[in-house]
C-alpha positions in Angstrom: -16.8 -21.2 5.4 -20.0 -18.7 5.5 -19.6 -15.4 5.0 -19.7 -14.2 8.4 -16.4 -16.3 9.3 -14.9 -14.8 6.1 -15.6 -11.5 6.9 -14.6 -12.2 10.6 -11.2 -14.1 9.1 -10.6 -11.0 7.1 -11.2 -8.3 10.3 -8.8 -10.5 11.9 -5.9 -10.4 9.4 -6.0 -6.6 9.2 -5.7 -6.3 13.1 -2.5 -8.2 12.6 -1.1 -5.5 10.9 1.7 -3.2 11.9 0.5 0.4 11.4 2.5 1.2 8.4 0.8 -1.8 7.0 -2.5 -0.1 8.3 -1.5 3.2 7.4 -0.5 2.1 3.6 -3.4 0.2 3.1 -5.7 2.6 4.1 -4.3 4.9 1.5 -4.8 2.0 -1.2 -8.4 1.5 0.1 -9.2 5.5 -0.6 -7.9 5.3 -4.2 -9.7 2.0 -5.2 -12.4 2.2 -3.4 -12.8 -1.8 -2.1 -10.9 -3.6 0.6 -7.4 -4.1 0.3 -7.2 -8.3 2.0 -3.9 -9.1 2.2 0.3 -8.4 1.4 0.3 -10.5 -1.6 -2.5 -8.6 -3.5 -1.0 -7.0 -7.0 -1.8 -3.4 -7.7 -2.8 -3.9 -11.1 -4.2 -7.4 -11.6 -6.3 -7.6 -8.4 -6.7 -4.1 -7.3 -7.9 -3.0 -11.0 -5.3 0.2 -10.6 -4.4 1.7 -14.1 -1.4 4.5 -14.5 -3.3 7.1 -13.3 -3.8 5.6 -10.3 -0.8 4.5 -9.8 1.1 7.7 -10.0 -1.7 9.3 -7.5 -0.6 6.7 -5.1 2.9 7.9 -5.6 1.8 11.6 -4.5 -0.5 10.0 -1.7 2.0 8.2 0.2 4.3 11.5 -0.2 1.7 13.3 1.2 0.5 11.1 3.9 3.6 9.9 5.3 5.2 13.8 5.4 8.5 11.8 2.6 9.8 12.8 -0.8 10.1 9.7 -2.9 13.9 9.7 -5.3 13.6 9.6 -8.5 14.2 6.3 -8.8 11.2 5.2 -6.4 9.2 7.1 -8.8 7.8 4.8 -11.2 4.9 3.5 -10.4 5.4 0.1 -12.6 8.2 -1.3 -10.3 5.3 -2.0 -7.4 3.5 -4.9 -8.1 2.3 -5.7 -4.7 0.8 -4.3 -1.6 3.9 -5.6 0.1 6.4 -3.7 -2.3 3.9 -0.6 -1.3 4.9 -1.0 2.1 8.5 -1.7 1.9 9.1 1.3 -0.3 7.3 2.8 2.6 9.4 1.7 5.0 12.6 2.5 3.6 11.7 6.2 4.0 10.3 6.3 7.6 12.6 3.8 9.2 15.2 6.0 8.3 16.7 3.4 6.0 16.9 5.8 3.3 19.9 7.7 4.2 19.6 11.9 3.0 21.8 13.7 1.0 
């Protein structure tokens, strides 16, 4: 595969995206500064994110999605993917996340 088919593949798999996906990602992307390719990728090990990072994410997705995370959703160590990104996400604009 050359690289114009991989970056083609790669614009392709990013339209297939739901808009929360988009939306998430797109916060990712503005903290670490590369393309975020895929679900599966882990915060830490492939997106090079340290603490600091980590807990910025935390107050971007509060910020950008209009949410206040519990306590509990608060530490930045339990995401490990760009899929558990998401879903913690999603549990607060689906309405999943019932309020006191």
């Amino acid at each position: 595969m050359n690289e114009n088919e991989i970056r083609a593949e790669n614009e392709s798999a990013k339209t297939e995206l739901t808009d929360l996906e988009r939306e998430v990602v797109k916060v990712l992307e503005d903290l670490v500064l590369i393309p975020v390719e895929g679900m599966e990728k882990q915060l830490i090990a492939d997106l090079a994110m340290d603490s600091l990072r980590l807990v910025l994410l935390l107050v971007n997705l509060e910020e950008t999605f209009h949410i206040e995370l519990d306590e509990s959703d608060m530490n930045p160590f339990l995401l490990i993917t760009v899929r558990d990104v998401v879903n913690l996400v999603g549990k607060y604009v689906t309405g999943e996340k019932s309020d006191e």
